[in-house]
TIKOLNU-303444 format. One line per field, with one value per atom (N, C-alpha, C): residue number from 1; residue in three letters; atom name; y, x, z. Coordinates in nm, 3 decimals. Layout:
N
num <- [NUM,...]
residu <- [ALA,...]
atome <- [CA,...]
north <- [Y,...]
east <- [X,...]
up <- [Z,...]
//
This chain:
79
num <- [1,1,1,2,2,2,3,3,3,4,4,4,5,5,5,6,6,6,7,7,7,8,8,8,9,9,9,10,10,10,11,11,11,12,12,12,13,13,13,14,14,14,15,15,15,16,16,16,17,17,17,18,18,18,19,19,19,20,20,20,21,21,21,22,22,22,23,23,23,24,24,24,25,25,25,26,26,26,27,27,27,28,28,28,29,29,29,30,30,30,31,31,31,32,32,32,33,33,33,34,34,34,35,35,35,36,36,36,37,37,37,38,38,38,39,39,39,40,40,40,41,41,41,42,42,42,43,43,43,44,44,44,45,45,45,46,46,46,47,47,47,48,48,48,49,49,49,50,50,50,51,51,51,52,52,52,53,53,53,54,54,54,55,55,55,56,56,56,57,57,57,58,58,58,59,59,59,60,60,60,61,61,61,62,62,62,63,63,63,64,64,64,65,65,65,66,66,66,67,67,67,68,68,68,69,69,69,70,70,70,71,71,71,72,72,72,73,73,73,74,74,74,75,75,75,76,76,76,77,77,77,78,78,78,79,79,79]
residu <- [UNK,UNK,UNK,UNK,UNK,UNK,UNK,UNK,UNK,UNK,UNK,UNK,UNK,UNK,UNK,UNK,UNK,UNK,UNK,UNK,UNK,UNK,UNK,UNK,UNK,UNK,UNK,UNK,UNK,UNK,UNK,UNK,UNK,UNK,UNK,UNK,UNK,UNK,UNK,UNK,UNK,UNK,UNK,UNK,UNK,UNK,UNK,UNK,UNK,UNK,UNK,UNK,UNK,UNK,UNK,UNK,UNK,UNK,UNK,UNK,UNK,UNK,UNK,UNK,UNK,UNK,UNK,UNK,UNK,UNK,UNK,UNK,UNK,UNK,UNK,UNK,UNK,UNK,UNK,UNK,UNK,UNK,UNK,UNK,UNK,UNK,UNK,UNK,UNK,UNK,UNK,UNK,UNK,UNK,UNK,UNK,UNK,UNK,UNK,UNK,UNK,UNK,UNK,UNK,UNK,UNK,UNK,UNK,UNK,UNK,UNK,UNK,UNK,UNK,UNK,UNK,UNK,UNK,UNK,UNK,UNK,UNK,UNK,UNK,UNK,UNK,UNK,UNK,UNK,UNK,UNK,UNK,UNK,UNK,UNK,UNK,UNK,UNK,UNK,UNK,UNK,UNK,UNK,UNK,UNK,UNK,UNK,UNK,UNK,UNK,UNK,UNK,UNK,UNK,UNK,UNK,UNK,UNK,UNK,UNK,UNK,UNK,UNK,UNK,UNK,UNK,UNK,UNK,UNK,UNK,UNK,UNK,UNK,UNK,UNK,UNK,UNK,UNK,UNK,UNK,UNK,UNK,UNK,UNK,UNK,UNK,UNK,UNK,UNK,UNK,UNK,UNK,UNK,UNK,UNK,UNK,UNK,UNK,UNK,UNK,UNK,UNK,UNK,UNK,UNK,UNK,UNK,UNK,UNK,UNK,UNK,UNK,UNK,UNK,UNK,UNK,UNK,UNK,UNK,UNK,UNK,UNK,UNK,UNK,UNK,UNK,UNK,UNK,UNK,UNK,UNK,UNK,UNK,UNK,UNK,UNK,UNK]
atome <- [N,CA,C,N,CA,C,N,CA,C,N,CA,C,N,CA,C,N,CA,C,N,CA,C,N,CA,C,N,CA,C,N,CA,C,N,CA,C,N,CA,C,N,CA,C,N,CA,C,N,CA,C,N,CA,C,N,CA,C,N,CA,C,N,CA,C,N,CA,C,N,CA,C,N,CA,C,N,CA,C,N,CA,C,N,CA,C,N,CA,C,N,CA,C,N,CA,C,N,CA,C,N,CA,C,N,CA,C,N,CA,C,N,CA,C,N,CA,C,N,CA,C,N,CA,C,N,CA,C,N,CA,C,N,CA,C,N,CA,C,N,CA,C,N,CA,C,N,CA,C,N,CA,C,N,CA,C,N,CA,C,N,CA,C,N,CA,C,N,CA,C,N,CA,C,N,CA,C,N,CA,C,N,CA,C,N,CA,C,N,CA,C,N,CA,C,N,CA,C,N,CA,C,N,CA,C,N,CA,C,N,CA,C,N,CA,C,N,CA,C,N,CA,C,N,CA,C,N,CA,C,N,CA,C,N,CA,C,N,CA,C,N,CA,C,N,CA,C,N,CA,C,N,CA,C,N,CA,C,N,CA,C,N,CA,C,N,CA,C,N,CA,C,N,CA,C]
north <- [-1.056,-1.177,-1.297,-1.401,-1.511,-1.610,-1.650,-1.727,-1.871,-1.944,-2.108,-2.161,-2.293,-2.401,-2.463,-2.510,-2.599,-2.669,-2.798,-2.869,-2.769,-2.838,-2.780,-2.809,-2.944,-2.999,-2.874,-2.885,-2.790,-2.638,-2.624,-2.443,-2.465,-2.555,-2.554,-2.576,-2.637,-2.707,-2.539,-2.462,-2.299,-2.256,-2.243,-2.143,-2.180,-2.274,-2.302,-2.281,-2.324,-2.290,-2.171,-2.105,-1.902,-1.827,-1.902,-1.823,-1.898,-2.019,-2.062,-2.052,-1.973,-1.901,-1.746,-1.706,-1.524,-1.544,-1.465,-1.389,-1.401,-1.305,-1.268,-1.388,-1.508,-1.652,-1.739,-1.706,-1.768,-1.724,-1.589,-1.522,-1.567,-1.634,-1.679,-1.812,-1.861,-2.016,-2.062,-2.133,-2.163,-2.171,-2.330,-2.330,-2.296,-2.262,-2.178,-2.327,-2.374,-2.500,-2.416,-2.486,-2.398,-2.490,-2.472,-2.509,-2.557,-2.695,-2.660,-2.589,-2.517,-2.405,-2.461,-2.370,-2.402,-2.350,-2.428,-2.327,-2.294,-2.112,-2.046,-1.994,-1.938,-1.853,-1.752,-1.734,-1.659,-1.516,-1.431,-1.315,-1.199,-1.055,-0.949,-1.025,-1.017,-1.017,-1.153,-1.245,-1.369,-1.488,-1.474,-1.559,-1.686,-1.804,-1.861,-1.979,-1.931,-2.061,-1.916,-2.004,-1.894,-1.996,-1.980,-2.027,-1.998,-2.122,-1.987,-2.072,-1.991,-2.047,-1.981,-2.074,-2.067,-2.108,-2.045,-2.061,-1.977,-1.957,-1.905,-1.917,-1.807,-1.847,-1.916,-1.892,-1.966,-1.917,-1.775,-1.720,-1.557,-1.463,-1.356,-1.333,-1.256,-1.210,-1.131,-1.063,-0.947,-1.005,-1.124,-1.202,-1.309,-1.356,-1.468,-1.416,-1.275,-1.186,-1.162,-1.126,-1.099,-1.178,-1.322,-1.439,-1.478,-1.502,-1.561,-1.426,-1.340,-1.256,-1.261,-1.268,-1.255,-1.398,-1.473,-1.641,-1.618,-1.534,-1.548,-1.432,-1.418,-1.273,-1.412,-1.545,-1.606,-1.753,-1.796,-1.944,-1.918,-2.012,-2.078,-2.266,-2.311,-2.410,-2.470,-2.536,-2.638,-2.724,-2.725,-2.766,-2.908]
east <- [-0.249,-0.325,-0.244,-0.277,-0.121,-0.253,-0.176,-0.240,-0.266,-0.398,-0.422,-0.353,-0.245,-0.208,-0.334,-0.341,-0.345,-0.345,-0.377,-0.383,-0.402,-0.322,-0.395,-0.523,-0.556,-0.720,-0.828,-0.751,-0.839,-0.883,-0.716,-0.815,-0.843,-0.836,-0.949,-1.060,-1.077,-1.270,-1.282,-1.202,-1.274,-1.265,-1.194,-1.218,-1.340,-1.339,-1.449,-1.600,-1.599,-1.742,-1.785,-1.681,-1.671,-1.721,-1.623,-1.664,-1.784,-1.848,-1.959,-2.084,-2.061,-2.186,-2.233,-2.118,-2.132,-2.227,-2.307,-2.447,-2.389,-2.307,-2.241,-2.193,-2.171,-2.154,-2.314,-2.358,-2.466,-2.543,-2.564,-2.624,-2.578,-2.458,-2.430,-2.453,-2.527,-2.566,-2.478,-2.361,-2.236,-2.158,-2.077,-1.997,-1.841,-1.763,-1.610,-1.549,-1.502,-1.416,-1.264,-1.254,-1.169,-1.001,-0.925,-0.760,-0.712,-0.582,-0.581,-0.470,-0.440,-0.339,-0.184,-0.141,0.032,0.088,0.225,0.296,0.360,0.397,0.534,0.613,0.695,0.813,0.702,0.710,0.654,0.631,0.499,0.571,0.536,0.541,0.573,0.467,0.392,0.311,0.274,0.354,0.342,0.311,0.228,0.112,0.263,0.214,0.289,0.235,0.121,0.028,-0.005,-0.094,-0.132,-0.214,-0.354,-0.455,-0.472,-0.436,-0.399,-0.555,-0.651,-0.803,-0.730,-0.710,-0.673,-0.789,-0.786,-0.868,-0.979,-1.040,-1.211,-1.331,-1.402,-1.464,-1.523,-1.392,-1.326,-1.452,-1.493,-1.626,-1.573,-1.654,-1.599,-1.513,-1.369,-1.258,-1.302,-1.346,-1.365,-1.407,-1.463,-1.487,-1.426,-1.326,-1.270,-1.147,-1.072,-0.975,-1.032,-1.102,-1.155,-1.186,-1.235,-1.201,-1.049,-1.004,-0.830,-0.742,-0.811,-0.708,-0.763,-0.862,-0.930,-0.890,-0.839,-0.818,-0.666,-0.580,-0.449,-0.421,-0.512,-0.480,-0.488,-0.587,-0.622,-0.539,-0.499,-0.448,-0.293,-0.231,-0.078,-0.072,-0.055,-0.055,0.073,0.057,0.138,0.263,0.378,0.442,0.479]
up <- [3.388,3.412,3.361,3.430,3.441,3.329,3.220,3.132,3.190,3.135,3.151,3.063,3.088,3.039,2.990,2.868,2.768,2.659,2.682,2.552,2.435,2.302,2.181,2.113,2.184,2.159,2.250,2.377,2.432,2.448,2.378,2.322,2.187,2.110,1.989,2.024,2.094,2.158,2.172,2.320,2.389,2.221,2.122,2.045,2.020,1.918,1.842,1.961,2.030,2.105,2.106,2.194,2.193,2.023,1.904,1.821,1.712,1.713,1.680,1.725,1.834,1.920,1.927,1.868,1.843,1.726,1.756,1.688,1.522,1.507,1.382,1.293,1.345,1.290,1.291,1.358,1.368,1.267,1.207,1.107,0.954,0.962,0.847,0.795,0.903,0.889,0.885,0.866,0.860,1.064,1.015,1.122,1.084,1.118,1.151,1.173,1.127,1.123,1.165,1.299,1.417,1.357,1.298,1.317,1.450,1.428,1.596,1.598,1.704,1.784,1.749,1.674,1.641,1.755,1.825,1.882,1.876,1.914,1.820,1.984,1.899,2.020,2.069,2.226,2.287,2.224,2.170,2.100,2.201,2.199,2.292,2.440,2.391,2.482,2.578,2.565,2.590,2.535,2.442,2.381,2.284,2.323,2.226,2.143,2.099,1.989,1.852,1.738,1.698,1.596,1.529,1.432,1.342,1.254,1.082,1.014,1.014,0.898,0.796,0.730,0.532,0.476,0.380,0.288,0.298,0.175,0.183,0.228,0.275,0.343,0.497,0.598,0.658,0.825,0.774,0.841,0.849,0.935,0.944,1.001,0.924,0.958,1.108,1.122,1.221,1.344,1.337,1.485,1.531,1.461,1.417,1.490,1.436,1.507,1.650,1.682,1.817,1.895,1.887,1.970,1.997,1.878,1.879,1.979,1.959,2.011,2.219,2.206,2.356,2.408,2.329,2.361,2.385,2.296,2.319,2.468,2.491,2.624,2.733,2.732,2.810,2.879,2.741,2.720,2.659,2.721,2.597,2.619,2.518,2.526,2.665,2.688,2.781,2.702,2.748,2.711,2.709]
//
């Protein structure tokens, strides 16, 4: 599947929507304060951005991985 070009504003907006709406964030009362998208050297698989949440608390690891990763199958930023 041939990835969407874009902005780094605009796959922070798709992340953050996608993962502030999963059930599992929503249960924590808490919003996921989304990073915007670094971009790196293309790695195996194409993908060439990547979202580093530092710090504590940042929301759940386990859904947080599973958006970014279903986002990097989807999007690369535009050059």
């Amino acid at each position: 599947m041939e990835r969407k070009l874009v902005s780094p504003e605009e796959l922070q907006r798709e992340i953050d929507a996608r993962l502030n709406t999963k059930q599992e964030v929503l249960d924590t009362d808490a919003i996921v304060p989304v990073p915007l998208p670094q971009r790196t050297t293309p790695d195996a698989g194409g993908c060439n951005w990547r979202v580093d949440f530092d710090g504590a608390g940042a929301g759940p690891e386990d859904v947080i991985s599973r958006v970014v990763g279903e986002m990097q199958g989807r999007y690369n930023l535009r050059e």
